[in-house]
C-alpha positions in Angstrom: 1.1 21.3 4.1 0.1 23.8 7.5 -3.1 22.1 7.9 -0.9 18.3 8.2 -2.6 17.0 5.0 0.4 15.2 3.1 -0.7 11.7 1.7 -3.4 11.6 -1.1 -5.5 8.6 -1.6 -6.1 8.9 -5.6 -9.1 6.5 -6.9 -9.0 6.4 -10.5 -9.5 4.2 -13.6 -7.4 1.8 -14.4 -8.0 1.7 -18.4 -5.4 2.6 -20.8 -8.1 3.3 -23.6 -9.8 6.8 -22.5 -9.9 9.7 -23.9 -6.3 11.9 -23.6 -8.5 14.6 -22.2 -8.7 12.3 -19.2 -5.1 11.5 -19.1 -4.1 15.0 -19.1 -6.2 16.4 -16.2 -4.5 13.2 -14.2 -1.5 13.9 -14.9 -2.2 17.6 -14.5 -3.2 17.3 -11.2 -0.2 14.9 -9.8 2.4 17.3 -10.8 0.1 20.1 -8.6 0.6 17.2 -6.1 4.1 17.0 -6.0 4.5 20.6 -6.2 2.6 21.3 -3.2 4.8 19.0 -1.4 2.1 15.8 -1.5 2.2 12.3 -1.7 -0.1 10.0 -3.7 -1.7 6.9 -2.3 -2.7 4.7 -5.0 -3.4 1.3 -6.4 0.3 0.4 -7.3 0.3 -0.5 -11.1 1.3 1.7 -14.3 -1.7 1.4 -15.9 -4.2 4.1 -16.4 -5.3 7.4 -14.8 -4.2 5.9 -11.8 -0.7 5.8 -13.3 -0.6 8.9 -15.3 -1.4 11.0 -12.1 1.1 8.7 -9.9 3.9 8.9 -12.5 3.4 13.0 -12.4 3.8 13.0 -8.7 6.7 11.3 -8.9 8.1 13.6 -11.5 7.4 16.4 -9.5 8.6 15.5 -6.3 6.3 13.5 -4.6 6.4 9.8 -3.0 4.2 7.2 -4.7 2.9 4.4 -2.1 1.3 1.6 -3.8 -1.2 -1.3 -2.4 -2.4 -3.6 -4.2 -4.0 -7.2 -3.5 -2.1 -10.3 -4.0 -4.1 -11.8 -6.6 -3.7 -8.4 -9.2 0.0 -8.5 -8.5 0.3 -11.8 -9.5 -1.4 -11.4 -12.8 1.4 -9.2 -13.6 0.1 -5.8 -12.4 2.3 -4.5 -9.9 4.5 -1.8 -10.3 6.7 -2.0 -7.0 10.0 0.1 -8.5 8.3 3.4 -8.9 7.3 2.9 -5.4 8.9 4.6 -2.2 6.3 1.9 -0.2 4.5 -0.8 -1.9 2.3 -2.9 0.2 0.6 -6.1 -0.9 -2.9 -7.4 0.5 -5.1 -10.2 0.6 -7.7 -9.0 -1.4 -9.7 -5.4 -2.3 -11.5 -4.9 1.2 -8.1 -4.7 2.8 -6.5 -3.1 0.1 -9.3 -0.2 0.3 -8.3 -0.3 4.4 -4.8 0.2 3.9 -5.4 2.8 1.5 -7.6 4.6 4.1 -5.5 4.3 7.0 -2.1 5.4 5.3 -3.9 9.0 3.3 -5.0 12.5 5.1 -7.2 12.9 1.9 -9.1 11.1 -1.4 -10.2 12.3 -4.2 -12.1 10.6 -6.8 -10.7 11.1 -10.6 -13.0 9.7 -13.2 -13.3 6.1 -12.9 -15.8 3.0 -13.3 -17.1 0.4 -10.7 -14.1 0.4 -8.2 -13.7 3.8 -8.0 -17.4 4.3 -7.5 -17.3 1.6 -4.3 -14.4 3.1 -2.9 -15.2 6.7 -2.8 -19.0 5.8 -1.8 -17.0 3.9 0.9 -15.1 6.9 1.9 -18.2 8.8 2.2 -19.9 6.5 4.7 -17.0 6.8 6.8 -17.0 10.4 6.9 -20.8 10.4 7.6 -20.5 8.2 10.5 -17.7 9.7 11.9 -14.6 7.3 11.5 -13.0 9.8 9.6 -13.3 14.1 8.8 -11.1 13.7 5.7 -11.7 15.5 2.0 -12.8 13.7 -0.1 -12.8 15.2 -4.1 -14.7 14.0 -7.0 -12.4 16.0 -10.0 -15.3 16.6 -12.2 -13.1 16.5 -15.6 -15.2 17.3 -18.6 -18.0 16.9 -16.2 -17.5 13.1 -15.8 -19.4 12.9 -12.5 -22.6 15.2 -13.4 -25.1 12.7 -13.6 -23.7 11.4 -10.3 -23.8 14.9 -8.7 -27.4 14.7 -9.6 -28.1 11.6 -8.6 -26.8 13.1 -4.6 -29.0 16.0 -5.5 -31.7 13.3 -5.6 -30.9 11.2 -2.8 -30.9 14.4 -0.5 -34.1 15.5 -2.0 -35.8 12.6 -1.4 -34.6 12.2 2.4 -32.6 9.6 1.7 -29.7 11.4 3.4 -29.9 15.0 4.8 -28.9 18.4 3.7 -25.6 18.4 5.5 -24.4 15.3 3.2 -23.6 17.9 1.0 -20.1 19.0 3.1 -19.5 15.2 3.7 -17.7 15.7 -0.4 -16.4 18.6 -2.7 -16.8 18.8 -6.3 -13.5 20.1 -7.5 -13.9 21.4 -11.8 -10.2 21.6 -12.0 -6.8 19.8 -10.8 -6.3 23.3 -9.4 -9.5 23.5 -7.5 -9.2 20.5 -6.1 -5.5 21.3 -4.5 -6.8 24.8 -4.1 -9.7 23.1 -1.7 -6.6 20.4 0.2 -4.6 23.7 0.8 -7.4 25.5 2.7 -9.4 22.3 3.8 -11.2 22.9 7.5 -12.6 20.0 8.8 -16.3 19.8 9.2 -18.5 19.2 12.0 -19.1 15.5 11.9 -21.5 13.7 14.1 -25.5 12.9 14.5 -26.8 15.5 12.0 -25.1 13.2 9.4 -27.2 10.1 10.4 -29.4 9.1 7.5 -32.8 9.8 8.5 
């Protein structure tokens, strides 16, 4: 990649029982991934749209570095032989840490709970400066609309300012979304992202 983004953080649902539309567009956008020459950082088990973008990156070219916390890889879920690098943590906050530290970029595929925390997460962290990285939401079948709107409220209401808006990029495609890595510029970060 010419603008040094290589290692994708992918948050992602974990669930084996979604509609195939989902599973497609995940494993749609891994193979983009390993085409373009990208890595996937992800949560290191085979289940899932987690797994059916990671097991397309693979396929394609591209490394898969797992982390996971101890206590999910001891019920069984770890998936360490796909893996170029699997790491193991003491729990989800450092899990989320090491995920952060070891990608250039995340994007969000449609998830529940955990993938809601640990995007929102990745958002602060742009906002107050720790990072300028992408970050995605991969609006498949428009899976994140009501969350879209729910920014578009938040910045209505001055709960956070206009410029939250570049903090995150709705991608509508697994194309857009590489599309967007290819060409990212990094944005201005500072003050005028302080919440109000």
């Amino acid at each position: 990649m010419t603008n040094g983004i290589k290692n994708i953080c992918v948050f992602a649902s974990s669930s084996n029982d979604l509609d195939e539309k989902f599973y497609l567009a995940a494993r749609e956008l891994g193979l983009l991934m390993g085409q373009a020459g990208m890595n996937i950082v992800y949560g290191g088990s085979r289940r899932g749209l987690m797994y059916a973008c990671a097991g397309a990156v693979k396929e394609s070219g591209g490394k898969l570095i797992g982390i996971m916390p101890e206590k999910l890889a001891n019920m069984g879920f770890a998936n360490p032989d796909d893996c170029t690098e699997f790491h193991l943590t003491d729990g989800m906050r450092e899990r989320k840490a090491k995920m952060d530290a070891l990608s250039d970029a995340i994007i969000a595929i449609p998830g529940g709970f955990g993938t809601l925390e640990e995007v929102s997460e990745m958002i602060v962290q742009k906002q107050l400066g720790y990072n300028n990285k992408p970050v995605i939401f991969l609006n498949t079948s428009g899976f994140y609309n009501k969350l879209i709107e729910f920014f578009e409220s938040t910045i209505e209401l001055r709960f956070a300012n206009d410029n939250a808006r570049k903090l995150y990029y709705i991608a509508q495609t697994p194309d857009d979304a590489i599309n967007y890595l290819k060409n990212y510029t990094p944005v201005e970060i500072g003050s005028k992202f302080a919440v109000k």
